[in-house]
mmCIF file of the N, C-alpha and C atoms, coordinates in Angstrom:
data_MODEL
# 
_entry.id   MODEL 
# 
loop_
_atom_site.group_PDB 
_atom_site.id 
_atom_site.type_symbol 
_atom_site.label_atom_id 
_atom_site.label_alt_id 
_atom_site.label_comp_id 
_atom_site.label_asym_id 
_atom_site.label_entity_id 
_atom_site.label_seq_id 
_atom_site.pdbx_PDB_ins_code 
_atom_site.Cartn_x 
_atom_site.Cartn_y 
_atom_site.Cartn_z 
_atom_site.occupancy 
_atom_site.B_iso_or_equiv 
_atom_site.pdbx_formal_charge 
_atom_site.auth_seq_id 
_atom_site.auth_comp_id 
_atom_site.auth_asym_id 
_atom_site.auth_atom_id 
_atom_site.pdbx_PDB_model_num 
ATOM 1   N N  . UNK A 1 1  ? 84.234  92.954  125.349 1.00 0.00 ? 1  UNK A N  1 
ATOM 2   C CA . UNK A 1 1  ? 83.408  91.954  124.713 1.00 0.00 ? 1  UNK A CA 1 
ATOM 3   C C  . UNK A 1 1  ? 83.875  90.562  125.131 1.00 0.00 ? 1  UNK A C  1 
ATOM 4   N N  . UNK A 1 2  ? 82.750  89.524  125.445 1.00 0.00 ? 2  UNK A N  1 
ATOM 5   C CA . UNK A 1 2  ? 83.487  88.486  125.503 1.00 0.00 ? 2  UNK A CA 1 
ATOM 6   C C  . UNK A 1 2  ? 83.934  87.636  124.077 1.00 0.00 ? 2  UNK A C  1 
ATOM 7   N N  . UNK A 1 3  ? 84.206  86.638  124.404 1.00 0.00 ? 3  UNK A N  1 
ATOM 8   C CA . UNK A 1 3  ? 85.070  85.822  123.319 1.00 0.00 ? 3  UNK A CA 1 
ATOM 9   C C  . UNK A 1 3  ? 83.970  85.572  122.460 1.00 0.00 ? 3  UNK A C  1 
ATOM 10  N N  . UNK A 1 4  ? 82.451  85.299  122.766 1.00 0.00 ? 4  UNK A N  1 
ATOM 11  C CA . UNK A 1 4  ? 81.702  84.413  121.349 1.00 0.00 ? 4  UNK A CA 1 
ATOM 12  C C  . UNK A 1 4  ? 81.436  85.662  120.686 1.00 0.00 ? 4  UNK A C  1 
ATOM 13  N N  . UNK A 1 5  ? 81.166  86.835  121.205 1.00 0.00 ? 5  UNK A N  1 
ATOM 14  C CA . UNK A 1 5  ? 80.723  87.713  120.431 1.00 0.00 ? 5  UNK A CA 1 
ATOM 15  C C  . UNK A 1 5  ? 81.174  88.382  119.827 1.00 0.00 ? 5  UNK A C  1 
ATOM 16  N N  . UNK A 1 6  ? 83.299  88.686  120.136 1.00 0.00 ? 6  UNK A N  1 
ATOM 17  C CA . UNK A 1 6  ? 83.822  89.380  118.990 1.00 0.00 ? 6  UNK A CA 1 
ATOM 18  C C  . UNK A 1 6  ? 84.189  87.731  117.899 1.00 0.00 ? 6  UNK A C  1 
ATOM 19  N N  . UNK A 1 7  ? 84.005  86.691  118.415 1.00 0.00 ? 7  UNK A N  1 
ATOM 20  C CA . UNK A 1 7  ? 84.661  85.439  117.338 1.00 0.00 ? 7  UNK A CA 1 
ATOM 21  C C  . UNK A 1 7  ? 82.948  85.959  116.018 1.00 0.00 ? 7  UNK A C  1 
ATOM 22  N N  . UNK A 1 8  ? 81.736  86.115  116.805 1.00 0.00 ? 8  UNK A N  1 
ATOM 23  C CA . UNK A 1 8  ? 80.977  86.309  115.555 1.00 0.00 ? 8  UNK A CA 1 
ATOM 24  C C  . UNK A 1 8  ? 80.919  87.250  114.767 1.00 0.00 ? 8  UNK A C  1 
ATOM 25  N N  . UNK A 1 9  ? 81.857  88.569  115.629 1.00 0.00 ? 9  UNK A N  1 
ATOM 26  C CA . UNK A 1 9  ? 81.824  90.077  114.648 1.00 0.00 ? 9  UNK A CA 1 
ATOM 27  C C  . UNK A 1 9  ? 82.949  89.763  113.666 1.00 0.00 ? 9  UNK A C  1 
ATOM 28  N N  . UNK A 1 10 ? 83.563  89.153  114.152 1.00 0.00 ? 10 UNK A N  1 
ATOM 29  C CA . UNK A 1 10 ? 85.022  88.676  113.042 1.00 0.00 ? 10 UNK A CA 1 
ATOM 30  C C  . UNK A 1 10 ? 84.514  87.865  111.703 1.00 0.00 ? 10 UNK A C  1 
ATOM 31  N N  . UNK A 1 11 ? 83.832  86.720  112.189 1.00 0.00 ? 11 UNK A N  1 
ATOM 32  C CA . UNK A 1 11 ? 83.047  85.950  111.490 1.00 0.00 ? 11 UNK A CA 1 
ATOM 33  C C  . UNK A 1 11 ? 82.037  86.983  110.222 1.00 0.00 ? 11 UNK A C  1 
ATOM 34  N N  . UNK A 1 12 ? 81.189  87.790  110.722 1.00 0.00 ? 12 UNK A N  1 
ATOM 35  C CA . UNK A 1 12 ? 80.679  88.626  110.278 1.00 0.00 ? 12 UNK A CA 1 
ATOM 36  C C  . UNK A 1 12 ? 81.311  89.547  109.268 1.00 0.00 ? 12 UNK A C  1 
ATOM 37  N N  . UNK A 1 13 ? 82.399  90.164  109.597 1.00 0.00 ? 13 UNK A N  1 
ATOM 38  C CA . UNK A 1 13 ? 83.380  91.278  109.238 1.00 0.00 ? 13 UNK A CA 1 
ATOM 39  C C  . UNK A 1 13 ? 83.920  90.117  107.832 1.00 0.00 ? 13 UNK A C  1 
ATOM 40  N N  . UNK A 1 14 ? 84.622  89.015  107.890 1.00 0.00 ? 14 UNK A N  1 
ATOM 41  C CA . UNK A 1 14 ? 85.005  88.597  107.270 1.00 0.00 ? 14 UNK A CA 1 
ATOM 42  C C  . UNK A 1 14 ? 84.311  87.864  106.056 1.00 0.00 ? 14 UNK A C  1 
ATOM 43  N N  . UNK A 1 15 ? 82.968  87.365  106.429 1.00 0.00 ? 15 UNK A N  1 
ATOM 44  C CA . UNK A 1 15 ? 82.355  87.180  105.757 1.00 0.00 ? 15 UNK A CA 1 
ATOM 45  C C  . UNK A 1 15 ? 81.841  88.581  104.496 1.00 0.00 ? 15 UNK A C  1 
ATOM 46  N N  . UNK A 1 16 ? 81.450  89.611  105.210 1.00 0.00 ? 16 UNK A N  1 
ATOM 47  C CA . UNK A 1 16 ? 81.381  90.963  104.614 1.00 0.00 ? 16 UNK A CA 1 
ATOM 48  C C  . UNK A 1 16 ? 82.835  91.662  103.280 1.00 0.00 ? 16 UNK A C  1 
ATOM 49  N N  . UNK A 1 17 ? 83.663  90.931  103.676 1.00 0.00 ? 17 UNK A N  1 
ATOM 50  C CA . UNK A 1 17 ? 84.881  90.928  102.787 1.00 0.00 ? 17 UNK A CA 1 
ATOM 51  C C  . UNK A 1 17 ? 84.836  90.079  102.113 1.00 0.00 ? 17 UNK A C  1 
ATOM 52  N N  . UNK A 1 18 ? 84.581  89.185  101.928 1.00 0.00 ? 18 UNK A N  1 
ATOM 53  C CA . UNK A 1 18 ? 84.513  88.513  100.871 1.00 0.00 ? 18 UNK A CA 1 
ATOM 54  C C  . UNK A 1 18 ? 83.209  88.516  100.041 1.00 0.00 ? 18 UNK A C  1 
ATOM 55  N N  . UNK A 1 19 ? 82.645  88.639  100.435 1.00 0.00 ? 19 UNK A N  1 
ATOM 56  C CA . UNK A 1 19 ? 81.743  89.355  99.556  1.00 0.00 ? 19 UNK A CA 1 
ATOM 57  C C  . UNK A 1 19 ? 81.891  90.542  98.744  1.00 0.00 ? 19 UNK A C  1 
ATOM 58  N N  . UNK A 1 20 ? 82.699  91.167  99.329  1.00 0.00 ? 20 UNK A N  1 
ATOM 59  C CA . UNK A 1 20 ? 82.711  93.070  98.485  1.00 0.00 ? 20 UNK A CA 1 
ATOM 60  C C  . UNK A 1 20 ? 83.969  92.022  97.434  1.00 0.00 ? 20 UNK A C  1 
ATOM 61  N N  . UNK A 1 21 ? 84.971  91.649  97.934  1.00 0.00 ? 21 UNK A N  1 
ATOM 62  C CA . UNK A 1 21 ? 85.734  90.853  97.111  1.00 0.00 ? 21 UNK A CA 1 
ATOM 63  C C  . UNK A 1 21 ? 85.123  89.839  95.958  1.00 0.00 ? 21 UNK A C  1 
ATOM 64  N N  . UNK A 1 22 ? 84.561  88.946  95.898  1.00 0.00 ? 22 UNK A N  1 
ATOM 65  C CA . UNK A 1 22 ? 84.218  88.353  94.943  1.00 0.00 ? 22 UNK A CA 1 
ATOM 66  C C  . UNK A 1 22 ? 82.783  88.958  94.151  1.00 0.00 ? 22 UNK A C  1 
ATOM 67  N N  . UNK A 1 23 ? 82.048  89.465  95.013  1.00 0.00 ? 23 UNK A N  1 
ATOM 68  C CA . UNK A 1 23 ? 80.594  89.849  94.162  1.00 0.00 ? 23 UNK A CA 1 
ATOM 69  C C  . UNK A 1 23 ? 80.794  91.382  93.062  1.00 0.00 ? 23 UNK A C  1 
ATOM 70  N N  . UNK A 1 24 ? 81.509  92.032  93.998  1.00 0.00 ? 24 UNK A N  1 
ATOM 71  C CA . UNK A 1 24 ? 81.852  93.287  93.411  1.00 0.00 ? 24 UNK A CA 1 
ATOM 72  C C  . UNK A 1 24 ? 83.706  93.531  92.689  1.00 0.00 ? 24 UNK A C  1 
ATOM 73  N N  . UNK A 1 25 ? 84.513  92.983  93.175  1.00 0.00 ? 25 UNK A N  1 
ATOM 74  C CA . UNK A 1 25 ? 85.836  93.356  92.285  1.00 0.00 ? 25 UNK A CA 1 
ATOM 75  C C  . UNK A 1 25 ? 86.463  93.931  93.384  1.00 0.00 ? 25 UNK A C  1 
ATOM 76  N N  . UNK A 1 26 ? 85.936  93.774  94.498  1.00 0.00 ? 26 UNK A N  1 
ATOM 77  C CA . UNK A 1 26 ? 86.809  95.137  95.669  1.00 0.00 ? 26 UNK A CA 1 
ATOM 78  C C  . UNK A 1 26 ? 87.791  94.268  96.245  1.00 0.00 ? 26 UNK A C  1 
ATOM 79  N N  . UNK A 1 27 ? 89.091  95.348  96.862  1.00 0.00 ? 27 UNK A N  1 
ATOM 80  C CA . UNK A 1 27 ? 89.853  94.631  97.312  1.00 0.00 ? 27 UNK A CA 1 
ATOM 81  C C  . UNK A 1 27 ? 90.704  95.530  98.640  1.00 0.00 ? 27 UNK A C  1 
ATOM 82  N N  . UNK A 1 28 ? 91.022  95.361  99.516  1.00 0.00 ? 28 UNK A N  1 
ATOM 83  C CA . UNK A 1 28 ? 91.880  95.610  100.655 1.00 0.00 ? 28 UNK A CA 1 
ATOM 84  C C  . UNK A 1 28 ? 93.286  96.507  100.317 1.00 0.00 ? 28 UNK A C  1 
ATOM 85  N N  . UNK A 1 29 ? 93.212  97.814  100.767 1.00 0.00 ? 29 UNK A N  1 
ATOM 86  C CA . UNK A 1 29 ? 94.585  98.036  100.518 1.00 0.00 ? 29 UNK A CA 1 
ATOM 87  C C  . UNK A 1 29 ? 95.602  97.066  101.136 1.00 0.00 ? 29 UNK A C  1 
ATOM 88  N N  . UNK A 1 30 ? 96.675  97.514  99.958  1.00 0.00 ? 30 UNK A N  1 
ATOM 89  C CA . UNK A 1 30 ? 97.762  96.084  100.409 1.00 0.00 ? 30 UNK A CA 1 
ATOM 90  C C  . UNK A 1 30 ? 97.431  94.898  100.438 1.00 0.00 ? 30 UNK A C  1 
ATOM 91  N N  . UNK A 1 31 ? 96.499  94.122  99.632  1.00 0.00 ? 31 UNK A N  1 
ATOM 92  C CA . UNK A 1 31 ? 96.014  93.052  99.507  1.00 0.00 ? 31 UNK A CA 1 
ATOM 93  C C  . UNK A 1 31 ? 97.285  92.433  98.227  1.00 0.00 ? 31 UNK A C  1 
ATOM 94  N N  . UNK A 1 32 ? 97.287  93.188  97.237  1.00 0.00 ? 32 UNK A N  1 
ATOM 95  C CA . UNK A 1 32 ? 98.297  92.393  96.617  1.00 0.00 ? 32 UNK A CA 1 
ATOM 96  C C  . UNK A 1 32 ? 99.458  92.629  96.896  1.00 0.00 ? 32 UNK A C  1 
ATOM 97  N N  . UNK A 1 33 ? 100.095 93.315  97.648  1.00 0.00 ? 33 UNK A N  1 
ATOM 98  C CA . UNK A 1 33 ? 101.688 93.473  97.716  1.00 0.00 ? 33 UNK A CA 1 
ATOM 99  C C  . UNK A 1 33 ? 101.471 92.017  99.166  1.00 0.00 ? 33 UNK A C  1 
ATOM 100 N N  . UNK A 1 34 ? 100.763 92.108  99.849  1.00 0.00 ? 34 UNK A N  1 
ATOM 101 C CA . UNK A 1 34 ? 100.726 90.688  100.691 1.00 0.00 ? 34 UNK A CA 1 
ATOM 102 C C  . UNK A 1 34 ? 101.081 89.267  100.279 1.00 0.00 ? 34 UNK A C  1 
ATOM 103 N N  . UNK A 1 35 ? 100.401 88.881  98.473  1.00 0.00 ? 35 UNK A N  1 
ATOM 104 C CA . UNK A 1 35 ? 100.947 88.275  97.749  1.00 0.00 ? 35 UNK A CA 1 
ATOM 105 C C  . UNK A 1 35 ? 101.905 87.983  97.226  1.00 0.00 ? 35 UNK A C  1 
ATOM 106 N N  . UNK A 1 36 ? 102.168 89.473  96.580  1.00 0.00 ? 36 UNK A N  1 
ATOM 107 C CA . UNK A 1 36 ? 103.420 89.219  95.573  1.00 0.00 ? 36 UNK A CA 1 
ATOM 108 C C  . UNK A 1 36 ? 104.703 89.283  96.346  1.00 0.00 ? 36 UNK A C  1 
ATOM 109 N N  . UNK A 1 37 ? 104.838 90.654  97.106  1.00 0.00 ? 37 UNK A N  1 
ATOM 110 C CA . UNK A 1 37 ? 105.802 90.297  97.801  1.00 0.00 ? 37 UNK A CA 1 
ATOM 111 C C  . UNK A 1 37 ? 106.822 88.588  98.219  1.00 0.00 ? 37 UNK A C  1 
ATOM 112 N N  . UNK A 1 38 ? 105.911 88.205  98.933  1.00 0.00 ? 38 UNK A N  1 
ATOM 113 C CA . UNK A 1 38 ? 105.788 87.042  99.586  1.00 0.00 ? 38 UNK A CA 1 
ATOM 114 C C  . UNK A 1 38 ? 106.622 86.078  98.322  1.00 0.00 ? 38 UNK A C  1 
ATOM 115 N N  . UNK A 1 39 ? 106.054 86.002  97.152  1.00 0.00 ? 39 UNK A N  1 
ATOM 116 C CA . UNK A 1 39 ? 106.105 85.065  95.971  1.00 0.00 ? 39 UNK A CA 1 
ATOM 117 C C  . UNK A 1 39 ? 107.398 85.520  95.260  1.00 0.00 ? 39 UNK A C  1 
ATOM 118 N N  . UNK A 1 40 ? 107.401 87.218  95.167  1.00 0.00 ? 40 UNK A N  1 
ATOM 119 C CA . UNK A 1 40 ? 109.276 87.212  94.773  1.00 0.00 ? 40 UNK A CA 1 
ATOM 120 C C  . UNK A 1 40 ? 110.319 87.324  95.854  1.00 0.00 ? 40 UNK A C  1 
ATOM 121 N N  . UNK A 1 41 ? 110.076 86.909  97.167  1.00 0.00 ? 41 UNK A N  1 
ATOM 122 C CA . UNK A 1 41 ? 111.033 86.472  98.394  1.00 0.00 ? 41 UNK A CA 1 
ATOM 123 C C  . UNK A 1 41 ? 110.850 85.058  97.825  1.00 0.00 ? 41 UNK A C  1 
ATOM 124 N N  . UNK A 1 42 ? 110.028 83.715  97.670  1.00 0.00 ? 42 UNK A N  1 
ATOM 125 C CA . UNK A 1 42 ? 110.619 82.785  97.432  1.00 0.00 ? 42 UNK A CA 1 
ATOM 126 C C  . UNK A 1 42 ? 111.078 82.286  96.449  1.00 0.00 ? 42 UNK A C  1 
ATOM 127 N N  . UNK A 1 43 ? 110.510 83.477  95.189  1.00 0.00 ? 43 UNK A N  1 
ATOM 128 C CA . UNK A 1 43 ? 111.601 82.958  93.753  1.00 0.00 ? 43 UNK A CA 1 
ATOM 129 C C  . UNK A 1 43 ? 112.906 83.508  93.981  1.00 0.00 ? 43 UNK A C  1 
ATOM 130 N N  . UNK A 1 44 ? 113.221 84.512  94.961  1.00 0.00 ? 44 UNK A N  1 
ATOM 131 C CA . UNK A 1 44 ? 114.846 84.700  95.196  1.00 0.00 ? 44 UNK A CA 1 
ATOM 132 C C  . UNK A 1 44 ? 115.444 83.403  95.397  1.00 0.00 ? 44 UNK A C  1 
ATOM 133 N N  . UNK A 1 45 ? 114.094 82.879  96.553  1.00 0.00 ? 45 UNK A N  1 
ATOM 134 C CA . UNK A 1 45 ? 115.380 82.462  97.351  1.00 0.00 ? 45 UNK A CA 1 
ATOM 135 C C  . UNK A 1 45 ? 115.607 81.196  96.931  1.00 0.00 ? 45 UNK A C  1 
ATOM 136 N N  . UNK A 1 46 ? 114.792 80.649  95.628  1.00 0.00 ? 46 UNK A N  1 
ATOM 137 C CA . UNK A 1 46 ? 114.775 79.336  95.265  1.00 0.00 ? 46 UNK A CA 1 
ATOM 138 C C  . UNK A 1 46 ? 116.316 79.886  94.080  1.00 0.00 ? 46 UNK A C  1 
ATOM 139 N N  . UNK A 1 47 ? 116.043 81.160  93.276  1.00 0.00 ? 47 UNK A N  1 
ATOM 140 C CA . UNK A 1 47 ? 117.058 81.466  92.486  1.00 0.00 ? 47 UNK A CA 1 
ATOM 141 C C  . UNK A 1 47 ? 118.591 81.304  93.476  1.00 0.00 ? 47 UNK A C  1 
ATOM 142 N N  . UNK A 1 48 ? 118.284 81.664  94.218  1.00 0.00 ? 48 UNK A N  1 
ATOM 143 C CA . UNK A 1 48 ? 119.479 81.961  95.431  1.00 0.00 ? 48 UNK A CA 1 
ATOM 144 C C  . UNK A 1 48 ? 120.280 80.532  95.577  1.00 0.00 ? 48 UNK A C  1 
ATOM 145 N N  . UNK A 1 49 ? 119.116 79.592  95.703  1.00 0.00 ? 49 UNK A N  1 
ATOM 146 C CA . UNK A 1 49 ? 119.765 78.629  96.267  1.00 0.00 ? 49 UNK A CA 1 
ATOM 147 C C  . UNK A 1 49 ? 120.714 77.652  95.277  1.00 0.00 ? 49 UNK A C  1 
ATOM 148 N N  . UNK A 1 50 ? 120.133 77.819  94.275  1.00 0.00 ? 50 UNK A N  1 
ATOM 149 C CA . UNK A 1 50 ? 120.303 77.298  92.616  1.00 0.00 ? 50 UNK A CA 1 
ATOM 150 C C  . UNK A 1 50 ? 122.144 77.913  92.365  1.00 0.00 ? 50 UNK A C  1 
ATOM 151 N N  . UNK A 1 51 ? 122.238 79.375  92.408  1.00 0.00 ? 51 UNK A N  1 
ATOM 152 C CA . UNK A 1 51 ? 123.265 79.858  92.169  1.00 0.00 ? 51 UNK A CA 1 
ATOM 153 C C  . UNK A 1 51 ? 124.240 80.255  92.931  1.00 0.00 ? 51 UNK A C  1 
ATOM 154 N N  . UNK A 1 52 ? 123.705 79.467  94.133  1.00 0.00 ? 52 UNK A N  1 
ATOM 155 C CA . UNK A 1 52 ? 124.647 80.020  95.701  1.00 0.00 ? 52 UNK A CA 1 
ATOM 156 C C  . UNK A 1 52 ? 124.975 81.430  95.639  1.00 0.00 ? 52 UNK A C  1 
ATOM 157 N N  . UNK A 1 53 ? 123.766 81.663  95.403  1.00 0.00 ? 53 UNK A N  1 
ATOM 158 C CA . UNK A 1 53 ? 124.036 83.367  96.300  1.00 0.00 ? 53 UNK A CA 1 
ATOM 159 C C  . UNK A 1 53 ? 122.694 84.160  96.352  1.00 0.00 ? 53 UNK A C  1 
ATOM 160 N N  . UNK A 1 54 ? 122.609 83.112  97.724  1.00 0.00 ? 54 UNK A N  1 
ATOM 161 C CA . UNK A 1 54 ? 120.958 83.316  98.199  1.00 0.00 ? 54 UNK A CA 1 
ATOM 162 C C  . UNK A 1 54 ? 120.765 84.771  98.779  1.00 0.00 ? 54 UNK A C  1 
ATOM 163 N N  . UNK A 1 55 ? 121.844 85.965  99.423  1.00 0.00 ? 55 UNK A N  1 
ATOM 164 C CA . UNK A 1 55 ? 120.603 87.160  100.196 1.00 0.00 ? 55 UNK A CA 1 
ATOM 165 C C  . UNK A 1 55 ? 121.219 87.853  98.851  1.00 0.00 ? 55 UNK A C  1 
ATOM 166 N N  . UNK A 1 56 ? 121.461 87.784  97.844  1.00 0.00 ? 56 UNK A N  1 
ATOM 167 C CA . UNK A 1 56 ? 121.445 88.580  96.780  1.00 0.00 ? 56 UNK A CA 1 
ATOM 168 C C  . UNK A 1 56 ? 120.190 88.484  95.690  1.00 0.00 ? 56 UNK A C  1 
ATOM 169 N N  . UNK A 1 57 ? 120.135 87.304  95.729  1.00 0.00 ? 57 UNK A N  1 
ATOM 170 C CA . UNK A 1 57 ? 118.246 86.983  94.904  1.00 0.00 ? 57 UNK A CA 1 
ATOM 171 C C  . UNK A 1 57 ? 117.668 86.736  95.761  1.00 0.00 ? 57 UNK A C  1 
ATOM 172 N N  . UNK A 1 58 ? 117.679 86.872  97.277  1.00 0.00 ? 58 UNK A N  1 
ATOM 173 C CA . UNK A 1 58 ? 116.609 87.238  98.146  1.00 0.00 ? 58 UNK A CA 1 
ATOM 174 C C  . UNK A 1 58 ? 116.299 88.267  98.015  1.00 0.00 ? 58 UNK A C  1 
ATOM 175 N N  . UNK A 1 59 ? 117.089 89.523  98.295  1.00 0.00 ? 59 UNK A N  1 
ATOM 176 C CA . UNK A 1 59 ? 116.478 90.974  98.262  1.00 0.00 ? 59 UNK A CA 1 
ATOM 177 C C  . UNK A 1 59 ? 116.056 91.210  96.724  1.00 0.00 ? 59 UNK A C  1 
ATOM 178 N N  . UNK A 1 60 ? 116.802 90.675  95.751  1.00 0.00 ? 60 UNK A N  1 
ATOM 179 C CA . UNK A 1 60 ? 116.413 90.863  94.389  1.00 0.00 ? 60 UNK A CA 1 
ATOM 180 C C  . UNK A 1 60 ? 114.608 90.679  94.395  1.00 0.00 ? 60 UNK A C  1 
ATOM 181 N N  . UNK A 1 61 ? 114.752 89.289  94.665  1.00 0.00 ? 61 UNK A N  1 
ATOM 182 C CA . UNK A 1 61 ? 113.403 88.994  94.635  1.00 0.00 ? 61 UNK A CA 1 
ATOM 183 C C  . UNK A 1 61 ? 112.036 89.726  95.604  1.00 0.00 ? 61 UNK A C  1 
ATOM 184 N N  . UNK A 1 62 ? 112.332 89.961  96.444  1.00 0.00 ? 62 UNK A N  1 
ATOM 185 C CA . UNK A 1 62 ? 111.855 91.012  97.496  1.00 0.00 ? 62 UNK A CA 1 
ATOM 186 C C  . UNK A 1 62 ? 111.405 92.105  96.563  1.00 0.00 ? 62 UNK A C  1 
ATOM 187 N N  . UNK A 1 63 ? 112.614 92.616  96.098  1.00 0.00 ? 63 UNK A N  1 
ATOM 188 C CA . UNK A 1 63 ? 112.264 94.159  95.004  1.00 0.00 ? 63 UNK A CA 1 
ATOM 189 C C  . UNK A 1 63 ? 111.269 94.012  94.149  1.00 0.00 ? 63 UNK A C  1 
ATOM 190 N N  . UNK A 1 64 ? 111.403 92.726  93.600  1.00 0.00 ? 64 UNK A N  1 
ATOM 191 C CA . UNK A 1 64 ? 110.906 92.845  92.473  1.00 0.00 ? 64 UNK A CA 1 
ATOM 192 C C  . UNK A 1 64 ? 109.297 92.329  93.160  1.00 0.00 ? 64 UNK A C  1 
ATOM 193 N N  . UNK A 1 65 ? 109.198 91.497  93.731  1.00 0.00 ? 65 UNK A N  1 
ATOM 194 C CA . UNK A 1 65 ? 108.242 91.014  94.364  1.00 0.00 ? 65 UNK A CA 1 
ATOM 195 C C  . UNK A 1 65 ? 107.129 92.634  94.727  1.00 0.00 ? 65 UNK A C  1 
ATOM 196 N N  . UNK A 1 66 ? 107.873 93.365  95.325  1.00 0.00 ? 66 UNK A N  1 
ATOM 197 C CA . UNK A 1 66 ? 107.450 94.909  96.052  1.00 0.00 ? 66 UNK A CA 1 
ATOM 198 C C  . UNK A 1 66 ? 107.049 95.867  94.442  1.00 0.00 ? 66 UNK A C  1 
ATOM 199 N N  . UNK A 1 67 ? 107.102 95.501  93.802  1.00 0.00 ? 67 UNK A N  1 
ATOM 200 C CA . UNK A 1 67 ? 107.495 96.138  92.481  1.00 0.00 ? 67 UNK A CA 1 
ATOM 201 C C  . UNK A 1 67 ? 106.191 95.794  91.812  1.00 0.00 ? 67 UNK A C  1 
ATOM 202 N N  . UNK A 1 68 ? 105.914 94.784  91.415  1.00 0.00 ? 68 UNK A N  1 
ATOM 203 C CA . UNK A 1 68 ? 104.842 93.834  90.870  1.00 0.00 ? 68 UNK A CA 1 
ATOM 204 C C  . UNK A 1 68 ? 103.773 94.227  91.827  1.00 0.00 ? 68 UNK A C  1 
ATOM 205 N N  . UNK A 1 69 ? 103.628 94.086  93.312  1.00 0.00 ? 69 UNK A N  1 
ATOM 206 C CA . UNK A 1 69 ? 102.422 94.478  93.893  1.00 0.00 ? 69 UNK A CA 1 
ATOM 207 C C  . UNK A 1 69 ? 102.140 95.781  93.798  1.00 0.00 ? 69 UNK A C  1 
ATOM 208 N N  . UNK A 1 70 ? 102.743 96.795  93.859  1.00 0.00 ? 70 UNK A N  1 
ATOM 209 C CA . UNK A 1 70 ? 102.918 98.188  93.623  1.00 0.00 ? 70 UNK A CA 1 
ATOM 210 C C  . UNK A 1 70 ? 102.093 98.777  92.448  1.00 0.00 ? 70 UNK A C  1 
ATOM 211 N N  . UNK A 1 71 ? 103.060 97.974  91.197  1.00 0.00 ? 71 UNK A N  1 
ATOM 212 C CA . UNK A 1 71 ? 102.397 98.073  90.339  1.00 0.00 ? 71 UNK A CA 1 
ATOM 213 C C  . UNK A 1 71 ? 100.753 97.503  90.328  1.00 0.00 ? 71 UNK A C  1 
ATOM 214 N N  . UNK A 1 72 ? 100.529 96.625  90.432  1.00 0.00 ? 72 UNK A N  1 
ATOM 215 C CA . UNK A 1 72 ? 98.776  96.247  90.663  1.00 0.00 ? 72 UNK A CA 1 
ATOM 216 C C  . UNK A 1 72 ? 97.530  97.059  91.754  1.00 0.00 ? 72 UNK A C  1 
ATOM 217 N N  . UNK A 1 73 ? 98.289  97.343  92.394  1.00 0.00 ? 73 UNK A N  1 
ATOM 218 C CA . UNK A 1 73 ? 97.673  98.318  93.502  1.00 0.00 ? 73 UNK A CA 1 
ATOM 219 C C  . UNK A 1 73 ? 97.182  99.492  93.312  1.00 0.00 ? 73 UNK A C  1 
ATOM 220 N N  . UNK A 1 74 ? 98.191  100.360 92.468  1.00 0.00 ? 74 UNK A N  1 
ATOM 221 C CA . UNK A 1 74 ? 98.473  101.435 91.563  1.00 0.00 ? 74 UNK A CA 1 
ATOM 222 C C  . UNK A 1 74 ? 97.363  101.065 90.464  1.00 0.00 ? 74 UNK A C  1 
ATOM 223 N N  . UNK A 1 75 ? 97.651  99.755  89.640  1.00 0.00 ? 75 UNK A N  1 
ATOM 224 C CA . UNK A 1 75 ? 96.293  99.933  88.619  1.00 0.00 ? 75 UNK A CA 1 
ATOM 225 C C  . UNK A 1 75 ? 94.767  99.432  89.292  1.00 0.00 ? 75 UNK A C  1 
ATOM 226 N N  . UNK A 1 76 ? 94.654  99.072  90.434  1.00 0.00 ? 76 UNK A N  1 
ATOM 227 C CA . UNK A 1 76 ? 93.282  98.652  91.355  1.00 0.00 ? 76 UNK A CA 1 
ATOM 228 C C  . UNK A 1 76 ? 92.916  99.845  91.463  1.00 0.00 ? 76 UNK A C  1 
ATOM 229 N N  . UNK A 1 77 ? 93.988  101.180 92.113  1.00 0.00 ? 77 UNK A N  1 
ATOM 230 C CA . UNK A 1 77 ? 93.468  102.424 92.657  1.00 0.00 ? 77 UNK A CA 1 
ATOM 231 C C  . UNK A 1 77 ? 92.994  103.229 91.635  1.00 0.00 ? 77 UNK A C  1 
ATOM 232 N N  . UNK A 1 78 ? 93.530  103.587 90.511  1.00 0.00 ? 78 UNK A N  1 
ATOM 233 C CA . UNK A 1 78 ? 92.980  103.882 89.231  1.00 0.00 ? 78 UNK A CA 1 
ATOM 234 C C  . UNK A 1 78 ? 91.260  103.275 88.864  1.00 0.00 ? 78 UNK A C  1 
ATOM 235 N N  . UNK A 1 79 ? 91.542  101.853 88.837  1.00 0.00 ? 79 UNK A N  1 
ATOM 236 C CA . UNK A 1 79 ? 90.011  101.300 88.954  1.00 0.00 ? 79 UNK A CA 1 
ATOM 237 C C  . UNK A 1 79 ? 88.732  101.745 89.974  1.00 0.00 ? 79 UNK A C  1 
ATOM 238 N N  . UNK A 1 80 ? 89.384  102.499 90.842  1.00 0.00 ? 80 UNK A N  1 
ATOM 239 C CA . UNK A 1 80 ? 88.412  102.728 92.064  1.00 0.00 ? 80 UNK A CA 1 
ATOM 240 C C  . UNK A 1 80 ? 87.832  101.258 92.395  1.00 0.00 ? 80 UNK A C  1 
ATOM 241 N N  . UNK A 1 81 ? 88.425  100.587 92.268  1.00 0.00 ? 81 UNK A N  1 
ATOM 242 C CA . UNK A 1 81 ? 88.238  99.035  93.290  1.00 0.00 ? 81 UNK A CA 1 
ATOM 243 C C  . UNK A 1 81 ? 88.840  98.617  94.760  1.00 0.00 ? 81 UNK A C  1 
ATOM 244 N N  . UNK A 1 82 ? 88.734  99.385  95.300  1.00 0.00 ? 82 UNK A N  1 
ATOM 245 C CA . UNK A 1 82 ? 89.513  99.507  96.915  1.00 0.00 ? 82 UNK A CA 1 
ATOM 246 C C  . UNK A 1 82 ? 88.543  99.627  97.617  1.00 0.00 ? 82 UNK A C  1 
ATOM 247 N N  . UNK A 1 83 ? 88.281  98.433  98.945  1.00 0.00 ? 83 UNK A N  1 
ATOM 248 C CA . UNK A 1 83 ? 87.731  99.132  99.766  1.00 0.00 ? 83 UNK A CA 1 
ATOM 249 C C  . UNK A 1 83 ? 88.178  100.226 100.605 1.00 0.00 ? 83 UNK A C  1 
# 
């Protein structure tokens, strides 16, 4: 394919996701561990930095971060809200 026509299937594709996302409740596997994750790596590492002993509330936060998305994913899949 050339370049304009997969930039409009992308365009397309993505547009199509957000739609199932906001009109209907649907969501991407691994859509929230993408989040949370992410958000308890930087409350480690802000805890980390606070108490000088940053890769110990880094991975803390990581866990827990992995933990929290897990958990939501787990209650999305229950919902049958997944694309």
């Amino acid at each position: 394919m050339d370049r304009a026509i997969r930039k409009r299937h992308e365009k397309l594709r993505e547009s199509m996701l957000k739609h199932l996302r906001k009109g209907h409740g649907l969501y991407r596997i691994g859509h929230f561990m993408g989040i949370y994750v992410p958000l308890g790596i930087a409350i480690g590492v802000t805890l980390g930095l606070i108490n000088s002993k940053l890769l110990y509330y880094t991975v803390a936060g990581g866990a827990v971060g992995y933990l929290i998305g897990l958990l939501v994913e787990n209650y999305i899949m229950k919902k049958r809200s997944r694309i």
